[in-house]
N, C-alpha and C positions, 0 to 999 in steps of 0.2 A: 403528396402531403403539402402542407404550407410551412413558404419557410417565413417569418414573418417578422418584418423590418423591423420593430421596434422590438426586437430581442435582443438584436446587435446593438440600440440603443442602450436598453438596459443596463448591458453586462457592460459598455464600453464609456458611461458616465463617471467622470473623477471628480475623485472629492478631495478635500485637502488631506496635505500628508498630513501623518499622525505622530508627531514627536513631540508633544506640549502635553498631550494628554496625560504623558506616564510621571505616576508620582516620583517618581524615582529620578537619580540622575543619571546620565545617560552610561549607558554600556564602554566600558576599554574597549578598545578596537586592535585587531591584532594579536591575538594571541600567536605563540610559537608553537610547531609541533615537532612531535619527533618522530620518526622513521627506525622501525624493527627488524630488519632485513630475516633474523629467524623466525621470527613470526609469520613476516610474509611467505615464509617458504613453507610453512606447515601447511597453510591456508593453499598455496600453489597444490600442495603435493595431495592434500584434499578435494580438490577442485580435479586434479588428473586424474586421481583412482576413481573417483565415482564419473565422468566421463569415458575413463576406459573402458570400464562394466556398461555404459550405457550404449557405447558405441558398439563393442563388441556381440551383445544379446538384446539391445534393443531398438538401435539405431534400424530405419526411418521413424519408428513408430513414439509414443510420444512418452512414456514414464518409463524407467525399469523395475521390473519389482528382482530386486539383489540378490535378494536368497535364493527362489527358484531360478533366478539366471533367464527371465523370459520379459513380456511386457504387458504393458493396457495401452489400449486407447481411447484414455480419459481427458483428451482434448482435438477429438474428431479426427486423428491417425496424420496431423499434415506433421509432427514429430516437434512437440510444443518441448521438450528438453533440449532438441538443439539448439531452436529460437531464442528462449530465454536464457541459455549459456552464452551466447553470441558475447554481450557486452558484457560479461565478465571476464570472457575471454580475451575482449579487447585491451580491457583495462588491465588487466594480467600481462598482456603481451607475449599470448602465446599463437605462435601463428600458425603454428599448426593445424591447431583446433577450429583456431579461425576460418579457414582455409574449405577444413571441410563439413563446417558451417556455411558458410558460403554457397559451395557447390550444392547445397540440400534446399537451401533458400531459392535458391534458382531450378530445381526443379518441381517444386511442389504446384498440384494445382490444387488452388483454393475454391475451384467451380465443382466441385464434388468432395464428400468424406469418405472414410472406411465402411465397410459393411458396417451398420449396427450402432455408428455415429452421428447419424443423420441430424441428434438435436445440439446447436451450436449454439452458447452464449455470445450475446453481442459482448457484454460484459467482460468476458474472461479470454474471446478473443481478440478484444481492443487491446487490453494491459500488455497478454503476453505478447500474441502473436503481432496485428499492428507495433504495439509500442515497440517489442524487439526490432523490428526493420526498419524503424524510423529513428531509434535510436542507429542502428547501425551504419544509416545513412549518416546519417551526422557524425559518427567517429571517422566513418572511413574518408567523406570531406571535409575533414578537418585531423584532430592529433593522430588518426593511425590511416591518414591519406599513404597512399604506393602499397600497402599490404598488398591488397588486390586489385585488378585491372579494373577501368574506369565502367567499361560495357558491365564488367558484376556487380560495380555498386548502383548503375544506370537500373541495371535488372532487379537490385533489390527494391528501387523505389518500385518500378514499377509493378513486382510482386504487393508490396503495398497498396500499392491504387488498385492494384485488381480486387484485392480482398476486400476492401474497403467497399467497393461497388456491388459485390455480393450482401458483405452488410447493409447497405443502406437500406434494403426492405424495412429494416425496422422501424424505420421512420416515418414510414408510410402512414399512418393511423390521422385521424379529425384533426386532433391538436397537435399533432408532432411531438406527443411522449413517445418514446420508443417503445416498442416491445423486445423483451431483453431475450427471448427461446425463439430461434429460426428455424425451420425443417427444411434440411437440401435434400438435395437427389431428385427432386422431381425432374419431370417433367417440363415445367417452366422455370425453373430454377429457386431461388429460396424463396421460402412463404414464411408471413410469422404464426406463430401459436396462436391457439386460443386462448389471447388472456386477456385481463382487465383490466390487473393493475401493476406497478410494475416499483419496484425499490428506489430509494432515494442514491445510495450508491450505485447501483449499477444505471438509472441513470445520469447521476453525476461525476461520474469516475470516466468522461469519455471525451471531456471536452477539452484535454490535453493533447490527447492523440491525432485524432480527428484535424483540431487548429494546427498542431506543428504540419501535420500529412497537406494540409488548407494551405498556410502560406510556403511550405518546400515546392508544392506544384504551383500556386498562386489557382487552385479552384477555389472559389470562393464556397460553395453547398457544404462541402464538410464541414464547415466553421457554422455555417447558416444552421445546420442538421443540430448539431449537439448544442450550438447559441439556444435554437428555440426548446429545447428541452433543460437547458438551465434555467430558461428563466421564470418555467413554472416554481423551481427550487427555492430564487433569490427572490422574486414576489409573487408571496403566496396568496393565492384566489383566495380561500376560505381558514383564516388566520385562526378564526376561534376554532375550528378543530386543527389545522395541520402546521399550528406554531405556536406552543404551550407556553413556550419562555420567548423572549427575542432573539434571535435569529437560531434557535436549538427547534427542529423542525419534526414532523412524521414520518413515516417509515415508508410507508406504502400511499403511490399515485394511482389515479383514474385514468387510465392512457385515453378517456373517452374526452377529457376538457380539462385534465390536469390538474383538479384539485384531489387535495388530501383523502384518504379513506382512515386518516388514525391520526393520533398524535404522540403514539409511543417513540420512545427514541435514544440516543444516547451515540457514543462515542464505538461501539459497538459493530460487530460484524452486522450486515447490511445497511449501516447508516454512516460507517465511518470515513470510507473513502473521498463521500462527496467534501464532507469539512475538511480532509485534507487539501483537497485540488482547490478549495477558494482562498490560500494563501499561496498556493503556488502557482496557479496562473496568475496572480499580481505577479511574481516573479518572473514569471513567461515575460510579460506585459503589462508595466505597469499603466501605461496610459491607455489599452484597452479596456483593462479590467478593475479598475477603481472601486467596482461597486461591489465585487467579489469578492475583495479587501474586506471591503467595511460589515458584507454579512461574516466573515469570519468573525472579525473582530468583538461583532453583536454575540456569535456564538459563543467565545471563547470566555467575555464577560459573564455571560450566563451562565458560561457552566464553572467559573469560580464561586459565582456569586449563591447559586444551585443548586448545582451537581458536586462537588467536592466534600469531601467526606471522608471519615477517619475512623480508622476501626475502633471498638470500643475497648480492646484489650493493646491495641498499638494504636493511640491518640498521635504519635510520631510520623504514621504512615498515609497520603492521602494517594486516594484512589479517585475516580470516577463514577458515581452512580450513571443509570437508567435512570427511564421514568417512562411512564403509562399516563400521561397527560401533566395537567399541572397542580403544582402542592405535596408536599411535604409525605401527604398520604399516600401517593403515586410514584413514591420514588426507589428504585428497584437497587440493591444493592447487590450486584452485580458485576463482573466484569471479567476481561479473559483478554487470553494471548496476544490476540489480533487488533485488541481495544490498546495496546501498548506500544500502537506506534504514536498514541497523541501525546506523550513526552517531546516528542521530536519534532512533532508536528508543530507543537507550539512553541517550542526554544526557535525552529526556523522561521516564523512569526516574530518572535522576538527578538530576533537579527535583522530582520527586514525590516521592522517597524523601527527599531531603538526604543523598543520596552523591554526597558531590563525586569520589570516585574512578570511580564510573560516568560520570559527566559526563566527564573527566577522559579515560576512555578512549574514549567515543562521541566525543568529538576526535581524536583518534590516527586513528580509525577514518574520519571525515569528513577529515583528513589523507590517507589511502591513498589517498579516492576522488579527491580534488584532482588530486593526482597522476596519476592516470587521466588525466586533463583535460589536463593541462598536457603530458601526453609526446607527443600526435598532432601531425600536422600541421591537422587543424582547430582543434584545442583543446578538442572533446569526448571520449567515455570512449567505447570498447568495448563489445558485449553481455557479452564475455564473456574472461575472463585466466587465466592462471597465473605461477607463480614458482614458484622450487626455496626452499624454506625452511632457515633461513643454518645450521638446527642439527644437522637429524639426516643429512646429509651426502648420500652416494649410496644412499640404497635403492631400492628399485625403483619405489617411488611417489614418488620426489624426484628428477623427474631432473633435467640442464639445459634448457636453453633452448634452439629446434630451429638451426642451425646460420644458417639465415636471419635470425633472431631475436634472433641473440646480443649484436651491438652495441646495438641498441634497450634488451634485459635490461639491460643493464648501464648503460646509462644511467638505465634508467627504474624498474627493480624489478620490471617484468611482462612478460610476451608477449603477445599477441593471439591467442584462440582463434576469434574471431567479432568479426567489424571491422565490419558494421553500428550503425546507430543511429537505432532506430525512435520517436523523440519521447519514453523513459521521461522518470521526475521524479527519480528516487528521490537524485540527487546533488543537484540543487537542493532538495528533500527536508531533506537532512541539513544542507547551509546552512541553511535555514531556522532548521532547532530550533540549530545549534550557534548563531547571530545571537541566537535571542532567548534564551538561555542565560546569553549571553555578554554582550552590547553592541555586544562590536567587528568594526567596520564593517568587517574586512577582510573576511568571510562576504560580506557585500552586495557587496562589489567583485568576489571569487570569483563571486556569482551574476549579477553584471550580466555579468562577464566568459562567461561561460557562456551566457546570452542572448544577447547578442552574437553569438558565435561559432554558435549553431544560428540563428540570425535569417540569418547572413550564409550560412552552410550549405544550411539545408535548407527556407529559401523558393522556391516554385517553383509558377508558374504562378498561382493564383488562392488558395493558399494555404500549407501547409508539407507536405513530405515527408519519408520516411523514408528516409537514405540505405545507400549500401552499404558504405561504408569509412570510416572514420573518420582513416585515418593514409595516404589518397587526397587529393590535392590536391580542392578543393570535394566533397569525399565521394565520390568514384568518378562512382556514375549514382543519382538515384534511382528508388523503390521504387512510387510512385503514389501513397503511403498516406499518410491523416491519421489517425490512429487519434483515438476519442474520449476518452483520456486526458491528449493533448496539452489540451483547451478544461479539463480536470477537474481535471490539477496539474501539469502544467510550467506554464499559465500562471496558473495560483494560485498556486503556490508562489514562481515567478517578480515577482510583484504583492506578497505580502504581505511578503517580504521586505524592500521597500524601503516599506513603509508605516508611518503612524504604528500609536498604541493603537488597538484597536479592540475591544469584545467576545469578537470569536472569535479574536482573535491567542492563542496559546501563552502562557501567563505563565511567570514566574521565580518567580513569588512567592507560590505557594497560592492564588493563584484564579484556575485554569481553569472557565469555565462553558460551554467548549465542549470539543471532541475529534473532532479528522479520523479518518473511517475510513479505509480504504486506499485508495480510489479519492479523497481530499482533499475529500467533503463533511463539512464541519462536524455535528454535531449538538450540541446541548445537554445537559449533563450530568445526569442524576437526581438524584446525592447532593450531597454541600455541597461546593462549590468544594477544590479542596488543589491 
């Protein structure tokens, strides 16, 4: 593939800071927190039981399904639950766990899958798998250095660099979009799919991993690999299809020369991760990634200016539209679980910047999802909702509410499009950042309340599941599933919440020297704290 120099330019030109732009006066710095020591232990004692079920009937393999007591391997059998448990385990300080996390991490080979696993996302094993070891390399040389011997954390990197060099086929292609579905087991080892075009998240949710994995070893190609595949992201070839609004972009690439195939989009599963990662590599790096800054920045004004939008029966509540191109007529009134980590997304934007106006509205926005929460009868949120938005009246893309639906709308400001709820984080997520933003405890009480309610929910059998209903008395039936997300950041996000200082906690006050990627492992920042 080509890696191509002025990618690195790109992404690494700075522009001025941005603290004159915001109308507002500047943010307090400093807030106080407080520390639940019972809280934390419910969240410990949740975090044990459903690892002890996992270890006991599923352990090497990668998810438990609870109820039957057995497993899947729905992340190519290398045992993506103990990975993504790793640093929660750290941060927990259970060494145990740790321990035999560790010794699993060091025997996996990443040069083969399970029978029957053969197709590997680059995608879902950057977040979990990478991002887990490379986070864990960074706790274990640094706050939970001596847990383990120096050769097991030498081992994990290099577990990382292996897998890493398995993935890199994906990069292979004309332009250096990646292609995101790989097929191992061959014969010459991995090949990519046959595809054409390939998602704006998956490939822009890579260029965290990859850069920390780039400068811990000092290879430069990692950083080069995902550099060149952002920058079809940040400067888009063919703007009038695949960037509708300024810097709010399309969904789907041409891995054949990198431009757009759409200009549908939004805040959404397959688009959402990348506009997370362009405020937090400025966090990584600020003097790297200046320009990754300013396209957020572009996004986020868009989609005030846009995309925000108020239910017509709760004018109170603002949500997030879609859109299917640009204008008013194209705007999809829409949105779900996973779209509800840009509460948080944008309040840490707006610590980073000092726009209290972004902060300001990544509230509003952690408001909506609340709200989610509060209208079931579990007390958990939806995969997925709509509303008629209160302004542009009856068009054909704003209708009402389906006639079933109607009393619920109007109480709640949304319908139910998809009433499951498979263990996401993303609204405990947005508590998180809106608590340490803020101070106030009422985030904490919001997310205990929220643990609570999936604890009383969707425990089952030997450890937690994924249910089918959310607005179903004890959630309908459930699903079998523990996914490995649950051990990675509901019960992270769920933990740090109610804890004290810590190094890797989120700061208010210019010095973060860590940054969650999206699967919630921490990494260490390269440039100076802000």
């Amino acid at each position: 593939m080509h890696c191509y120099s002025w990618a690195f330019l790109a992404l690494s030109s700075v522009s001025p800071a941005v603290v004159s732009a915001s109308p507002l006066a500047p943010r307090p710095r400093g807030p106080s927190y407080v520390s639940h020591p019972d809280r934390l232990d419910g969240v410990k004692e949740a975090f044990q039981r459903s690892w002890n079920g996992y270890y006991e009937y599923a352990f090497p393999n990668d998810s438990l399904k609870p109820i039957s007591k057995t497993y899947e391997n729905d992340r190519n059998g290398w045992g993506a639950s103990a990975v993504d448990a790793l640093s929660t385990a750290l941060v927990m300080g259970n060494d145990a766990v740790i321990k035999q996390i560790v010794d699993h991490i060091l025997s996996i080979n990443f040069n083969e899958t399970v029978q029957g696993g053969e197709s590997v996302s680059l995608f879902e094993t950057t977040i979990r798998y990478l991002g887990g070891m490379v986070s864990a390399y960074d706790f274990l040389t640094g706050p939970s250095e001596g847990i383990v011997d120096k050769d097991s954390v030498d081992g994990i990197l290099a577990q990382a660099v292996n897998l890493a060099e398995q993935l890199s086929v994906a990069f292979n292609t004309p332009s250096g979009v990646p292609v995101n579905d790989l097929i191992f087991n061959g014969p010459n080892g991995p090949v990519t799919a046959n595809e054409t075009t390939n998602g704006i998240a998956t490939i822009g949710t890579l260029i965290l991993e990859w850069t920390r994995l780039s400068d811990i070893t000092g290879n430069q190609k990692y950083f080069d690999f995902t550099a060149t595949a952002e920058s079809y992201l940040v400067d888009v070839i063919n703007p009038e299809v695949g960037e509708p609004y300024p810097g709010l972009i399309g969904t789907n690439v041409n891995v054949k020369d990198g431009t757009f195939a759409d200009g549908s989009g939004g805040w959404n599963g397959g688009t959402d991760s990348f506009y997370e990662y362009l405020i937090k590599m400025y966090v990584y790096d600020s003097e790297r990634f200046g320009k990754l800054k300013d396209r957020w920045i572009a996004a986020v004004d868009s989609s005030i200016k846009y995309l925000a939008s108020h239910p017509s029966s709760r004018p109170d509540v603002t949500f997030l539209a879609a859109y299917n191109g640009k204008g008013e007529d194209k705007l999809n009134f829409v949105s779900s679980h996973l779209a509800c980590f840009d509460g948080g997304n944008i309040i840490l934007g707006g610590l980073t910047l000092d726009r209290e106006d972004y902060v300001k509205f990544g509230l509003e926005l952690v408001n909506g999802c609340h709200d989610t929460y509060l209208g079931t009868v579990t007390g958990i949120g939806p995969e997925s909702f709509r509303w008629q938005d209160s302004k542009l009246g009856n068009l054909t893309n704003n209708g009402p509410a389906p006639a079933n639906q109607a009393d619920f709308y109007a109480k709640n400001g949304y319908w139910i499009t998809s009433s499951a709820y498979i263990l996401r984080p993303e609204v405990m997520e947005s508590y998180y950042y809106a608590y340490r933003a803020t101070g106030d405890t009422k985030y904490q009480d919001w997310a205990w309340d929220a643990f609570l309610n999936i604890n009383k929910t969707c425990s089952a059998g030997v450890g937690f599941s994924a249910v089918t209903d959310v607005n179903a008395p004890n959630g309908g039936s459930f699903y079998d599933s523990q996914e490995s997300f649950w051990f990675a950041e509901v019960l992270k996000y769920s933990y740090l919440v109610q804890a004290g200082e810590a190094p890797y906690q989120v700061s208010a006050d210019h010095n973060n020297e860590w940054v969650f990627n999206t699967e919630a492992h921490p990494v260490k920042v390269f440039g100076k704290p802000i």
